[in-house]
N, CA, C and O of each residue as an XYZ file, in Angstrom:
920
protein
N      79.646     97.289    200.808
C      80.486     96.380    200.002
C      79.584     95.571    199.082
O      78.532     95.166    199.577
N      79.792     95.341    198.082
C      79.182     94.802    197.045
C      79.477     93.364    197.062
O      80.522     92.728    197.205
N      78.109     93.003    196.853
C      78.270     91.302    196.833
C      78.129     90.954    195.768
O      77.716     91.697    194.878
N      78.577     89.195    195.534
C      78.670     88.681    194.286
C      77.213     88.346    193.993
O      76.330     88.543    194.829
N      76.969     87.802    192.709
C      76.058     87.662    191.915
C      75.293     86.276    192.599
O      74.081     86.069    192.558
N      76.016     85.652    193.046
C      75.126     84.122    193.838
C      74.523     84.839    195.205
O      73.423     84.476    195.624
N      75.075     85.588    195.700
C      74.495     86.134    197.452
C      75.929     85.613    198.463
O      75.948     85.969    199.642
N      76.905     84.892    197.984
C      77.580     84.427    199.143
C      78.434     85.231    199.710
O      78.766     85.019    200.876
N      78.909     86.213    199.054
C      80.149     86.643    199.231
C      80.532     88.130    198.344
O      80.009     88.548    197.312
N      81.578     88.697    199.122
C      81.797     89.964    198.928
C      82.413     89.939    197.257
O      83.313     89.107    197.139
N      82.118     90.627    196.085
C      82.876     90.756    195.006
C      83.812     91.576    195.039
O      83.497     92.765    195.079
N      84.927     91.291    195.034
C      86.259     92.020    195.108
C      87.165     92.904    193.791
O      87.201     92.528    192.619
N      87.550     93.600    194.103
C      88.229     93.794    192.883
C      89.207     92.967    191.899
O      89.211     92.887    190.671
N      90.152     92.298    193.021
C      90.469     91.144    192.361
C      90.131     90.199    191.439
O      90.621     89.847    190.366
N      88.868     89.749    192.308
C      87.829     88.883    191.758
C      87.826     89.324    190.260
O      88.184     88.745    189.235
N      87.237     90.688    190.528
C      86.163     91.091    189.156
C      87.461     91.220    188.052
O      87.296     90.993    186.854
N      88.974     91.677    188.723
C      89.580     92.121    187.556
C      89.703     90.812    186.903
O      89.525     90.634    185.698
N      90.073     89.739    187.910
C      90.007     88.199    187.277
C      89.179     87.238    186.548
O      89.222     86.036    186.286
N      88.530     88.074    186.359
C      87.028     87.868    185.728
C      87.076     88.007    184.353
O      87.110     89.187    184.003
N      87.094     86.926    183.160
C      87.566     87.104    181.979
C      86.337     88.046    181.007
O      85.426     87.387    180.506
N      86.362     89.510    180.787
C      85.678     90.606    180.483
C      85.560     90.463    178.706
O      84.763     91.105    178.023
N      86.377     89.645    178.279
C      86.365     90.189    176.632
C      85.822     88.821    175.951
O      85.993     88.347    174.827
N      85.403     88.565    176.606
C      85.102     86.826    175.504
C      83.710     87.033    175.136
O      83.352     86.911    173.965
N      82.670     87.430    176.348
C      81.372     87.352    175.810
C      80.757     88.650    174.566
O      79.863     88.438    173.747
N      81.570     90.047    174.744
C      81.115     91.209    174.132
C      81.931     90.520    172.888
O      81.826     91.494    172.142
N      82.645     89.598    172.128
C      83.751     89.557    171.274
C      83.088     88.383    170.492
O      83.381     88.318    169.298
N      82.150     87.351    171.046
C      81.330     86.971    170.599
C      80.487     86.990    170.031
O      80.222     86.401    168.983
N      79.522     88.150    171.050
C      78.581     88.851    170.120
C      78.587     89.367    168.845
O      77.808     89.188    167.909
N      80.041     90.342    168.996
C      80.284     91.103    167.625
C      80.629     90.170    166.182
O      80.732     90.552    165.016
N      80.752     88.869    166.749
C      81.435     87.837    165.848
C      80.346     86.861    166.148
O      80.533     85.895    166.889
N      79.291     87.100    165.610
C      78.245     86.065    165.409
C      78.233     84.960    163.935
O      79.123     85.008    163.086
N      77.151     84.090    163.877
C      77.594     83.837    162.396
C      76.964     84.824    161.278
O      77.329     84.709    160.109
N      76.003     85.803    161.663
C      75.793     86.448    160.684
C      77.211     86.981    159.845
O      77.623     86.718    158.715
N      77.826     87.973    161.097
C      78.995     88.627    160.843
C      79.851     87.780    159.820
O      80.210     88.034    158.670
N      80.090     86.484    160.786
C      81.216     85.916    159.685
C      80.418     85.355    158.166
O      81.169     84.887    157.310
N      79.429     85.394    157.970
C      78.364     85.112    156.580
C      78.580     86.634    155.507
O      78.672     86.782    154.289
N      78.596     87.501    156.579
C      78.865     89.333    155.676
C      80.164     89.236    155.394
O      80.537     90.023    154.524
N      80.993     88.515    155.852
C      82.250     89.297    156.024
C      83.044     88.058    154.705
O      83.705     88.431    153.736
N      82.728     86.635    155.050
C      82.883     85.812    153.613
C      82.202     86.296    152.866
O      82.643     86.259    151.717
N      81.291     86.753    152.988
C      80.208     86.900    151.316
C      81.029     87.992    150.967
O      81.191     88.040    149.748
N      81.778     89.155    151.774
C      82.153     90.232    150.863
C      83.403     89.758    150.538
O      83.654     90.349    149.488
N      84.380     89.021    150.811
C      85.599     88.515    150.620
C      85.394     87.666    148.587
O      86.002     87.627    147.517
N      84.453     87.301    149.064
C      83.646     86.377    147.857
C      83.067     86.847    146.735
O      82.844     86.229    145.694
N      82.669     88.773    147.183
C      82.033     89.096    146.016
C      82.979     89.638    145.292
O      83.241     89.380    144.117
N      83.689     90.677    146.254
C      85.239     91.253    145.772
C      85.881     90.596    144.719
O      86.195     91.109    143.645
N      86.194     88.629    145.314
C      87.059     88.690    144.392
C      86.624     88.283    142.726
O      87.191     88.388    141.638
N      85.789     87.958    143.027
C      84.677     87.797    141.517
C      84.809     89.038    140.864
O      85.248     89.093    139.715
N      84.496     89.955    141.442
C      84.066     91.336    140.797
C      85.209     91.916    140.314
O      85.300     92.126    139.105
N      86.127     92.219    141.088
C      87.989     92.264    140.425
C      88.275     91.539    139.145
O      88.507     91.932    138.001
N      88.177     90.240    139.755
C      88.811     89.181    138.770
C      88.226     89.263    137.057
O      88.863     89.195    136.006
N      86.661     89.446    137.336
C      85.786     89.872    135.883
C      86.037     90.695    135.669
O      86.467     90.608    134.519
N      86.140     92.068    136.125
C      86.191     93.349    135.605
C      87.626     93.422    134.850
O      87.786     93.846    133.706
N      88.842     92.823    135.887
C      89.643     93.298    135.099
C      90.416     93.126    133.643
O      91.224     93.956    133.228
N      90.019     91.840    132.884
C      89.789     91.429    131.563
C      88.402     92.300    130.829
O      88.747     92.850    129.783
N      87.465     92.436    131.057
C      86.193     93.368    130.536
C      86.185     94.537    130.193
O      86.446     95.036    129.098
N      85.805     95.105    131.378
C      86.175     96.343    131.313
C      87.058     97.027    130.109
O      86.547     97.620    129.159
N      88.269     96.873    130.278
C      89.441     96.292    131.088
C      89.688     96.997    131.739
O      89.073     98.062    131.802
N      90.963     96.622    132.697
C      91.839     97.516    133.463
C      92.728     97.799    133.178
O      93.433     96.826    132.912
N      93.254     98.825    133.038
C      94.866     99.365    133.003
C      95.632     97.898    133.158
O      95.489     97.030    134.018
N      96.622     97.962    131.832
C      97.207     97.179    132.236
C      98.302     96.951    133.715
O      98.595     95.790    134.001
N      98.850     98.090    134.581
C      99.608     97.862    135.669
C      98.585     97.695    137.019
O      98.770     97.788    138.232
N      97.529     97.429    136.251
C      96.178     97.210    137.640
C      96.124     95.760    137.322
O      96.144     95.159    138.396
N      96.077     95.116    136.548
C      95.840     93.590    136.069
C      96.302     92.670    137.150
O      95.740     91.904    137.933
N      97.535     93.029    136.906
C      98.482     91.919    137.881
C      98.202     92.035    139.341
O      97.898     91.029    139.982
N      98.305     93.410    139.995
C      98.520     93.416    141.517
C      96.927     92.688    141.495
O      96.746     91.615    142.071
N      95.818     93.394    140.772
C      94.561     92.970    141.132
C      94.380     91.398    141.129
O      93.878     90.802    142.081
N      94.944     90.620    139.693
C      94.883     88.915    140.132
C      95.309     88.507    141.417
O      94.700     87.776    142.198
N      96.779     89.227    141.615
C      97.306     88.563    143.375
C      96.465     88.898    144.357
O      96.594     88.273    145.410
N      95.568     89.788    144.284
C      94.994     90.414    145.199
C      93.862     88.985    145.771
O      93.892     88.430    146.869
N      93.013     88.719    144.695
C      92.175     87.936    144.503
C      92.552     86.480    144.184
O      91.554     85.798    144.420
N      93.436     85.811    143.803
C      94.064     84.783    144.253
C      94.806     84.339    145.249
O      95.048     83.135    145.329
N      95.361     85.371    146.309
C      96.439     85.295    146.810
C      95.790     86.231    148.360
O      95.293     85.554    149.260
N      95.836     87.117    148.444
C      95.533     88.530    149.278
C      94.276     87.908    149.974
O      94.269     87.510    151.138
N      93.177     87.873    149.083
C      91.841     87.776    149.681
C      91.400     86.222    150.007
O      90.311     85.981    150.527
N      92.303     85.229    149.671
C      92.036     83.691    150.118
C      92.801     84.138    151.577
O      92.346     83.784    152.665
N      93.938     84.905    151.447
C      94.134     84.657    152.752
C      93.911     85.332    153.770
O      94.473     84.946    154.795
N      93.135     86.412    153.844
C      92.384     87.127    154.318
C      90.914     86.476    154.970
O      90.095     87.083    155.660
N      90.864     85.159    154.555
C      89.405     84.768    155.062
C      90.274     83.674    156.113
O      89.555     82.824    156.637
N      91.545     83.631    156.415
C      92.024     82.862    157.637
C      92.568     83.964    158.498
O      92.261     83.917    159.689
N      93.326     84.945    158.084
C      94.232     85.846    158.551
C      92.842     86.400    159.829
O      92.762     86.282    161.052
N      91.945     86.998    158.801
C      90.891     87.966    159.690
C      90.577     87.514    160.820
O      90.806     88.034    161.912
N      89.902     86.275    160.538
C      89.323     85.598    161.985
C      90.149     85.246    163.296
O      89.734     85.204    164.454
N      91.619     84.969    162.737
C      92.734     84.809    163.469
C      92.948     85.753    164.137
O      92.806     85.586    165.349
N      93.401     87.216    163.613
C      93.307     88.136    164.650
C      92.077     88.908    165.380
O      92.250     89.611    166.376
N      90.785     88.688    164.751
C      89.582     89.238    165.272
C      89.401     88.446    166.601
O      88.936     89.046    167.570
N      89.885     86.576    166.743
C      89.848     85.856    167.647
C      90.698     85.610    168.365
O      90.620     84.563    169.009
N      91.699     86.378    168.508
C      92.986     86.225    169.328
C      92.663     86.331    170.551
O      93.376     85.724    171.350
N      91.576     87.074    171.043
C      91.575     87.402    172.716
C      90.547     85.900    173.355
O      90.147     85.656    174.493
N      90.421     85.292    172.328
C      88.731     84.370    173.102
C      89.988     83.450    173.595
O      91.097     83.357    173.069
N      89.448     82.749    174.847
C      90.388     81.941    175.283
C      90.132     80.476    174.673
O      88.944     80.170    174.572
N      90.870     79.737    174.346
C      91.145     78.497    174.049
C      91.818     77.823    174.595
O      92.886     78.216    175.064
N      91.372     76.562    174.700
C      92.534     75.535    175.286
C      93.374     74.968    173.965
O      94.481     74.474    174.178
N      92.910     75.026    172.724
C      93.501     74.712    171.918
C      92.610     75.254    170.006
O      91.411     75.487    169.850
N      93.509     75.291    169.091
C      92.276     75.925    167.804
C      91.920     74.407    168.061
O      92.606     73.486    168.504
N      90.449     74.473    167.577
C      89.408     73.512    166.624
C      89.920     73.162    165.986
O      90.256     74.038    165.189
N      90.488     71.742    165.635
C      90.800     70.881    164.911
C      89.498     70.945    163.666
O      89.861     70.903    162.491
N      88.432     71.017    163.891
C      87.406     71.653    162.664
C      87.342     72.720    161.822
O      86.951     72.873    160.664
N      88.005     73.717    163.000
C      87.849     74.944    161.886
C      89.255     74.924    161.121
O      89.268     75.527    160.047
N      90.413     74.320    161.528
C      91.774     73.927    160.621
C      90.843     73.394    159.448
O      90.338     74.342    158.847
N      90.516     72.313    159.010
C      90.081     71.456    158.265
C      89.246     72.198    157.282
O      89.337     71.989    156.072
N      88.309     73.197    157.888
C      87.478     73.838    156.681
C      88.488     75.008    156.384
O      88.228     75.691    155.393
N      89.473     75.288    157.029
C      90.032     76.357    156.522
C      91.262     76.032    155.204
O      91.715     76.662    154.248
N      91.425     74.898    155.716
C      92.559     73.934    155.059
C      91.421     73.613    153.049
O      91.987     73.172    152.049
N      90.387     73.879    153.080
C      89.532     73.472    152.004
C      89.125     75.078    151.758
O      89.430     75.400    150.610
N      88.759     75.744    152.219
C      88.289     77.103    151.823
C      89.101     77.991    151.493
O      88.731     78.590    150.484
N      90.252     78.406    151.999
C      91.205     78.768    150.682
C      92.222     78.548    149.585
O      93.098     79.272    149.112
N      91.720     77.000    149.270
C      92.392     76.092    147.739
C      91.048     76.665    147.106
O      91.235     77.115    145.976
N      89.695     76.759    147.580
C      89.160     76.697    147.071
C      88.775     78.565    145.879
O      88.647     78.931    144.710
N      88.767     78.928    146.834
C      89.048     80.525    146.660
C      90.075     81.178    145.805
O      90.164     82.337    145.400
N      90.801     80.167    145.644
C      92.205     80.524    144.577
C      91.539     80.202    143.090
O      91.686     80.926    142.106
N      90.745     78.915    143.131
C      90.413     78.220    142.195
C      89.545     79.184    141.763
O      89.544     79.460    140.564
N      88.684     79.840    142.639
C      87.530     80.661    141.755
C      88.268     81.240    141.660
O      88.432     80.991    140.466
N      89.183     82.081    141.918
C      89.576     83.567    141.104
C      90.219     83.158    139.649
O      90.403     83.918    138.699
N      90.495     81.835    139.723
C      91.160     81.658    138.396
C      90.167     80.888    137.405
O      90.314     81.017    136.190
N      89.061     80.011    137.989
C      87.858     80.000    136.640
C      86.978     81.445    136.425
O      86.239     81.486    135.442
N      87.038     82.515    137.237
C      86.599     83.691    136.768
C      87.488     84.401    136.185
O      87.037     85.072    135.256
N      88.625     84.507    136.391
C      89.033     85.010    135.323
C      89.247     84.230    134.247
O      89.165     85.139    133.420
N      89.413     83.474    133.733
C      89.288     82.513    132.546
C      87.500     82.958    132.123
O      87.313     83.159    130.924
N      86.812     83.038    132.642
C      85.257     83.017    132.134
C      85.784     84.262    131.476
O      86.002     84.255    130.265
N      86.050     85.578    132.381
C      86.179     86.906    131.785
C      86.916     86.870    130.881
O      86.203     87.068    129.897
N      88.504     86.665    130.381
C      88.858     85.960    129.156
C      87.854     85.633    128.278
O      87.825     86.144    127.158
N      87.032     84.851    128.644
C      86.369     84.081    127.129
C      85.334     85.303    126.852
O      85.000     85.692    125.733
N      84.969     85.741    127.886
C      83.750     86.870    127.611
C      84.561     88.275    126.455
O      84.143     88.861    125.457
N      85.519     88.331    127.041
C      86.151     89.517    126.284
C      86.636     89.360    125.186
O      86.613     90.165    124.255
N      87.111     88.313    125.209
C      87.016     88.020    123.616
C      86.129     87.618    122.400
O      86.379     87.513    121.200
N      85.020     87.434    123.131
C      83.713     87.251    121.979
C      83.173     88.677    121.995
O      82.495     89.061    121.042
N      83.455     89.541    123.097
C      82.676     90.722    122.432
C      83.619     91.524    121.994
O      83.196     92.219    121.070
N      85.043     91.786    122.342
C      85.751     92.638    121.499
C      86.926     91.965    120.348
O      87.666     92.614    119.609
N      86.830     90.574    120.461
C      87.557     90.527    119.259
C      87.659     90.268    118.000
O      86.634     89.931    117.407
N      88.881     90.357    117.303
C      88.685     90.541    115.952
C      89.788     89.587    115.522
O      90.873     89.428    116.083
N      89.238     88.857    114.214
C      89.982     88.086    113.010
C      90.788     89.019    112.289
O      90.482     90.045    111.683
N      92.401     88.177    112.571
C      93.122     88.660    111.953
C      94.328     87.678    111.082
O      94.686     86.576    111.499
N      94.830     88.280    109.879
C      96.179     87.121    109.480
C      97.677     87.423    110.234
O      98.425     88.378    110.026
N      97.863     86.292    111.173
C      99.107     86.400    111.688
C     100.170     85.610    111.539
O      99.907     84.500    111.078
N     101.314     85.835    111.789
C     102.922     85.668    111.558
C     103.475     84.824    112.594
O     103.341     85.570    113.564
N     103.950     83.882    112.989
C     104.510     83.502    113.642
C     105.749     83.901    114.165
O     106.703     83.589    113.453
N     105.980     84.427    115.072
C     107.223     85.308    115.989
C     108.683     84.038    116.356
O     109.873     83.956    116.051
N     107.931     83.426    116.971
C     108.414     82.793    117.577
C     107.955     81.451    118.286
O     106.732     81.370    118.403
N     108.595     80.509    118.723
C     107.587     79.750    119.085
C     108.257     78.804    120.815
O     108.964     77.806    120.674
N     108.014     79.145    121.785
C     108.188     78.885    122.910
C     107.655     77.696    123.838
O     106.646     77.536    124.525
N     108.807     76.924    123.544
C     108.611     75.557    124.433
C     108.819     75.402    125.725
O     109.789     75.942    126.258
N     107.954     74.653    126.413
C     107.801     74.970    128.102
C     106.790     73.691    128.318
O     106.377     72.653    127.802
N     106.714     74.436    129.317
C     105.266     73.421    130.404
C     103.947     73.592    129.624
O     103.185     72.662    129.359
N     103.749     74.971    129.262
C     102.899     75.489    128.181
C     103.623     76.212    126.820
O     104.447     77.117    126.956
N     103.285     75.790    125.738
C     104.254     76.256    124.566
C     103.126     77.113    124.550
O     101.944     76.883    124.803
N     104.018     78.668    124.027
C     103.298     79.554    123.451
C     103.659     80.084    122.234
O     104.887     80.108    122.325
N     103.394     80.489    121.237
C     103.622     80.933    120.714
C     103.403     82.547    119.884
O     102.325     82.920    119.422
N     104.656     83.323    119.843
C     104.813     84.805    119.459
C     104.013     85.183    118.320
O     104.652     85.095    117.271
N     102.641     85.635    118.163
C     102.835     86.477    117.201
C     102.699     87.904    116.803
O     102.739     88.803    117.642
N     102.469     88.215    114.978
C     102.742     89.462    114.855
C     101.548     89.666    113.364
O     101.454     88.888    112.415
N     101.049     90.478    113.504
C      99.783     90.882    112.276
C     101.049     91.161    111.055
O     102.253     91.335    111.245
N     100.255     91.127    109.725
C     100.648     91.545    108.862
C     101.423     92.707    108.674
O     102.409     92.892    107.961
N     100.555     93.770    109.750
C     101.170     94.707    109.611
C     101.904     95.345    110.189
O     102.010     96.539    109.911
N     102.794     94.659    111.367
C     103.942     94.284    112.107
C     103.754     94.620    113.336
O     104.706     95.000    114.018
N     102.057     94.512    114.008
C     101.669     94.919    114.980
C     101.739     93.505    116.107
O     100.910     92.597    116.045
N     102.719     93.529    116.968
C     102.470     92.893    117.909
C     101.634     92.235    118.790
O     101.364     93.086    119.637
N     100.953     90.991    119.136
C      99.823     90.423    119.332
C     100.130     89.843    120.951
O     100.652     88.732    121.042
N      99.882     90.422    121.909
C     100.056     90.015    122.951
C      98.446     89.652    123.740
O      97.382     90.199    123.449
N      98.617     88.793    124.583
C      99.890     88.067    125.107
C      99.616     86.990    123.800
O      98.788     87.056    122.892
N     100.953     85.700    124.181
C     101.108     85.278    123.236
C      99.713     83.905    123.011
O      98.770     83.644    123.758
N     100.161     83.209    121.556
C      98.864     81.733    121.919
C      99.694     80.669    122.650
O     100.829     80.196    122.610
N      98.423     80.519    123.414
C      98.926     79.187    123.792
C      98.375     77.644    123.409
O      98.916     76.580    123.110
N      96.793     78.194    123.614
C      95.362     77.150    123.127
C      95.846     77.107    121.541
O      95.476     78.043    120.834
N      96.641     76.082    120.966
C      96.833     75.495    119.522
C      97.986     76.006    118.941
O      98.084     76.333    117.758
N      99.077     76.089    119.995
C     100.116     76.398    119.735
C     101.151     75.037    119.844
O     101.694     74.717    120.902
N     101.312     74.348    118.643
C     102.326     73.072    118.609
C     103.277     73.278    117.953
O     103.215     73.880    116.881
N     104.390     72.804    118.478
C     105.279     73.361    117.964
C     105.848     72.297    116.923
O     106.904     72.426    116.303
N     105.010     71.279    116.846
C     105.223     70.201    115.968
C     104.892     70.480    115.244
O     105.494     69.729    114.477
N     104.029     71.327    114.364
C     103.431     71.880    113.807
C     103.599     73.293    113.358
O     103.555     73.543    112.154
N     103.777     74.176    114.187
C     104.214     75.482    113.514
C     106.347     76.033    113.719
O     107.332     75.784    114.414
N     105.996     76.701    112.782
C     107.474     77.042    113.259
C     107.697     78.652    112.827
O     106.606     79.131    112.517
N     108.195     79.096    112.777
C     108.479     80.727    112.739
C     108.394     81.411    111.434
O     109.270     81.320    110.575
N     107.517     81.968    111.337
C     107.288     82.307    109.554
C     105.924     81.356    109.052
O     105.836     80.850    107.933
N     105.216     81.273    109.798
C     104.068     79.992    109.520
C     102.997     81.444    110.026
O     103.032     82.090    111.074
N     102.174     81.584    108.913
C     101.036     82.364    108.511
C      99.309     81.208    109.198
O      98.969     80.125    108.721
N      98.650     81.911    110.277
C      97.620     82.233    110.401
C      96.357     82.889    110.949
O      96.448     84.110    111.078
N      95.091     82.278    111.332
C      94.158     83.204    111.473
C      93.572     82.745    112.548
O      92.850     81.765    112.732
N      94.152     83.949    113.556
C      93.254     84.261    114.939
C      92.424     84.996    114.845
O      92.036     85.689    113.905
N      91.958     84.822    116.305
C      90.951     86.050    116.646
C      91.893     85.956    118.419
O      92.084     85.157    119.336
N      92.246     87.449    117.991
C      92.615     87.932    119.175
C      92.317     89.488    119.998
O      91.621     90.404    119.558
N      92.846     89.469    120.920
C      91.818     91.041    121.957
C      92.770     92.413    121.465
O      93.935     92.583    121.824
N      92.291     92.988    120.906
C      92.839     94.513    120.741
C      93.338     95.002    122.000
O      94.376     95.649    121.861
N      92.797     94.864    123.557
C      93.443     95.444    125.004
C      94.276     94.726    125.069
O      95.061     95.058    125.957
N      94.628     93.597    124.421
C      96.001     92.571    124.909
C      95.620     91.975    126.208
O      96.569     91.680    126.934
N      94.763     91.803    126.528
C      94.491     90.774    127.754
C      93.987     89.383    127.894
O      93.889     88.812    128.980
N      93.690     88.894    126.810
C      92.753     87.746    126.367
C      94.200     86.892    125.362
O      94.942     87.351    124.494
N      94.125     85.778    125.870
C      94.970     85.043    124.643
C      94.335     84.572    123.531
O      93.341     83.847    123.494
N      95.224     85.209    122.257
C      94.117     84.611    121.024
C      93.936     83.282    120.589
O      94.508     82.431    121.270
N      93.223     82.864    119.538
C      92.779     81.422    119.629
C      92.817     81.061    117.932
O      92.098     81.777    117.235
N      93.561     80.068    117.294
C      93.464     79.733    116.052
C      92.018     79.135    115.773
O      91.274     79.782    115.036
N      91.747     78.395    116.110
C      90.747     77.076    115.975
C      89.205     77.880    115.942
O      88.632     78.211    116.980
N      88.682     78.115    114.649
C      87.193     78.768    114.245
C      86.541     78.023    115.385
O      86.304     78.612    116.439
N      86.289     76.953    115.240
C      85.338     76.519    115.930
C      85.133     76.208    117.731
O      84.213     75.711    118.381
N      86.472     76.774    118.099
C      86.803     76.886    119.820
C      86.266     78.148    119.809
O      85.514     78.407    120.748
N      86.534     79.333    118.664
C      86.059     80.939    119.213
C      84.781     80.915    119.138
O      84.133     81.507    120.001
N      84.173     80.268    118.151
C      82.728     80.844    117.593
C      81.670     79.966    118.829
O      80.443     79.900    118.909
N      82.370     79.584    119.381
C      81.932     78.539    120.822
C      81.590     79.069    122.145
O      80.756     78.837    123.020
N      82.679     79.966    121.917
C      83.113     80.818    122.905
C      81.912     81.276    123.778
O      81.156     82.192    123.456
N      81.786     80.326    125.254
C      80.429     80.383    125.838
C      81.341     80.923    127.405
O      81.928     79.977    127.930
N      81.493     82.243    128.129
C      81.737     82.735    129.214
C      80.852     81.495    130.369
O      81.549     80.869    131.168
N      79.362     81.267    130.328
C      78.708     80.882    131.034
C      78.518     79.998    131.146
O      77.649     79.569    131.905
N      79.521     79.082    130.173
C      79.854     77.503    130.281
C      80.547     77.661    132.554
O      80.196     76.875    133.434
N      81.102     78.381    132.666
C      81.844     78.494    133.765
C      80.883     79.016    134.780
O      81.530     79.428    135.743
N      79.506     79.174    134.965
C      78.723     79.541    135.352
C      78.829     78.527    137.187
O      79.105     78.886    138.331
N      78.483     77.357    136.621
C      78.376     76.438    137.555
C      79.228     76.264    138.194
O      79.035     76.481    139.391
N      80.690     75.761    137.742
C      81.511     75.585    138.390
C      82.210     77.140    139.542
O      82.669     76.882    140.655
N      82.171     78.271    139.139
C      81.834     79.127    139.954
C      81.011     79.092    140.952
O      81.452     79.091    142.101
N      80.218     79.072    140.799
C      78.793     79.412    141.617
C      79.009     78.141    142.821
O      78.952     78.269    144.044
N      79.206     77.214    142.225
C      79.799     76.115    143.563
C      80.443     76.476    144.511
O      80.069     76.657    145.670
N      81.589     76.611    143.986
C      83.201     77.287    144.352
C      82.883     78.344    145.510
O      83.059     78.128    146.709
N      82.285     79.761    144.836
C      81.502     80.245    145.469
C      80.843     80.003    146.671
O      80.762     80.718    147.670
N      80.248     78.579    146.377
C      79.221     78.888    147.509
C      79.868     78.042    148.769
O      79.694     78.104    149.986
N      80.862     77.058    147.746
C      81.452     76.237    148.767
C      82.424     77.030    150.241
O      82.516     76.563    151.376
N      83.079     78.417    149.673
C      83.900     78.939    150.219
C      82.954     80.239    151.079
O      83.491     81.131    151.736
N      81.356     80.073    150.872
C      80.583     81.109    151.668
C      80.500     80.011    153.031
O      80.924     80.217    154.168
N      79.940     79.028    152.599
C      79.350     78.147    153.784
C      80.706     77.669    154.674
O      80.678     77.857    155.891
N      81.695     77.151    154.155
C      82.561     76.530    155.272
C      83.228     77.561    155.684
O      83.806     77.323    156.745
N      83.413     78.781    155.219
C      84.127     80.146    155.500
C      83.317     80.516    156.696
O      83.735     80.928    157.779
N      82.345     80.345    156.399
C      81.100     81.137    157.838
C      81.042     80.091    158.761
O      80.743     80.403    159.913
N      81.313     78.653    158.449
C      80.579     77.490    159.480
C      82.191     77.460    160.295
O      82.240     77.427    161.525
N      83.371     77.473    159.505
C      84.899     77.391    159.792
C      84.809     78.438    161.275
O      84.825     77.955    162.407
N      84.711     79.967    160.987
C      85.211     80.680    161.229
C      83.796     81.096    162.767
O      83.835     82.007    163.594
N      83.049     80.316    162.638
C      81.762     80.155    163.840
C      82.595     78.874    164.797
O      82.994     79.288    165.886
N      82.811     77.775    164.578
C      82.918     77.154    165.418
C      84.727     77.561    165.520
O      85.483     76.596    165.398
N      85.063     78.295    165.634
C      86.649     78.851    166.042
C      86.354     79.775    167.215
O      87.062     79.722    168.220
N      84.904     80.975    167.081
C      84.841     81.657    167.649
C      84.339     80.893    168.878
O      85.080     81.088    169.841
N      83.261     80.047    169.150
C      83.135     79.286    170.091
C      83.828     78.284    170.439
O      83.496     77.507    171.335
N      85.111     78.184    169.600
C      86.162     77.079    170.290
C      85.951     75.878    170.642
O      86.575     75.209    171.466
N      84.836     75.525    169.854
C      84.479     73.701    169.267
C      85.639     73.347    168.970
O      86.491     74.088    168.479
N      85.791     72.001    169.284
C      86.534     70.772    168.240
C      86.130     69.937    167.566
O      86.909     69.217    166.941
């Protein structure tokens, strides 16, 4: 008969089946390296989507699912994962800590996908676009006024402006000169001196924060969950 691990006493089957088997191997596999690989790829993804798909470009019916993907999909994927990767560790209760960084790490993650794509915007339009004389379509009042237009030569200019679109100011049949994206993915821009400005890497920093903010509390969040700190 097999004895227990101190010398006192017989180890039983009972015992051993009662013996909580999945916490320490579930640990291991979920170290903080792991959760450092597993944010950093959540992190590079959505950068790399979000740029490419203004650049490049992408098909336009790839555009959209790909923004939700990376605003939406992959912020919540850096709570979802750990949640079910950690379902078996026992707790008496979640970490009131790892709520808190999780509660900050994916506002934050939304935010980068949307100053990278805005960077990619500005990038794509300094290298592929072109000055043109345009028509005023229409002019659309909202939360953001945009306004419709149309080239001389009755070519449709999508999407519409929004950056110097007043409607106090223009009205339908009002002639001028953008520079807007031939793929239609970039909104065009009246104002010479906002395009010729046009710096992608102004957004450098504020990324790279964002970024890094959502590597570190993503990995530090999703470490003290697995060891079930408070």
């Amino acid at each position: 008969m097999a004895t227990g691990r101190d010398g006192h006493g017989p180890t039983t089957g009972a015992a051993r089946a009662a013996r909580p088997t999945g916490t320490t191997p579930l640990r291991r596999r979920t170290g903080p390296v792991h959760w450092f690989l597993f944010t950093g790829a959540c992190v590079t993804a959505s950068v790399t989507l979000v740029w490419c798909a203004p650049v490049v470009p992408l098909p336009a019916f790839l555009r959209g699912p790909v923004f939700v993907t990376c605003a939406l999909v992959i912020p919540l994927a850096l709570v979802l994962v750990p949640g079910v990767a950690l379902r078996h560790v026992r707790h008496r209760k979640t970490p009131r800590a790892a709520i808190g960084v999780f509660v900050v790490t994916v506002p934050a993650a939304v935010v980068l996908a949307i100053v990278t794509q805005r960077a990619a915007e500005e990038r794509a339009l300094r290298e592929r676009g072109r000055w043109t004389e345009a028509v005023v379509v229409d002019v659309h009042r909202g939360k953001t006024d945009e306004c419709a237009l149309r080239t001389r030569g009755g070519r449709d200019i999508s999407p519409g402006m929004t950056d110097g679109c007043d409607p106090q100011r223009l009205d339908p049949g009002d002639e001028l000169r953008v520079l807007y994206d031939p793929e239609g993915v970039a909104a065009p821009l009246e104002d010479e001196d906002t395009a010729v400005d046009l710096d992608p890497g102004a957004y450098a920093g504020v990324a790279g924060g964002l970024a890094a903010l959502v590597l570190v509390a993503g990995t530090w969040g999703c470490g003290r969950l697995s060891r079930g700190e408070t």
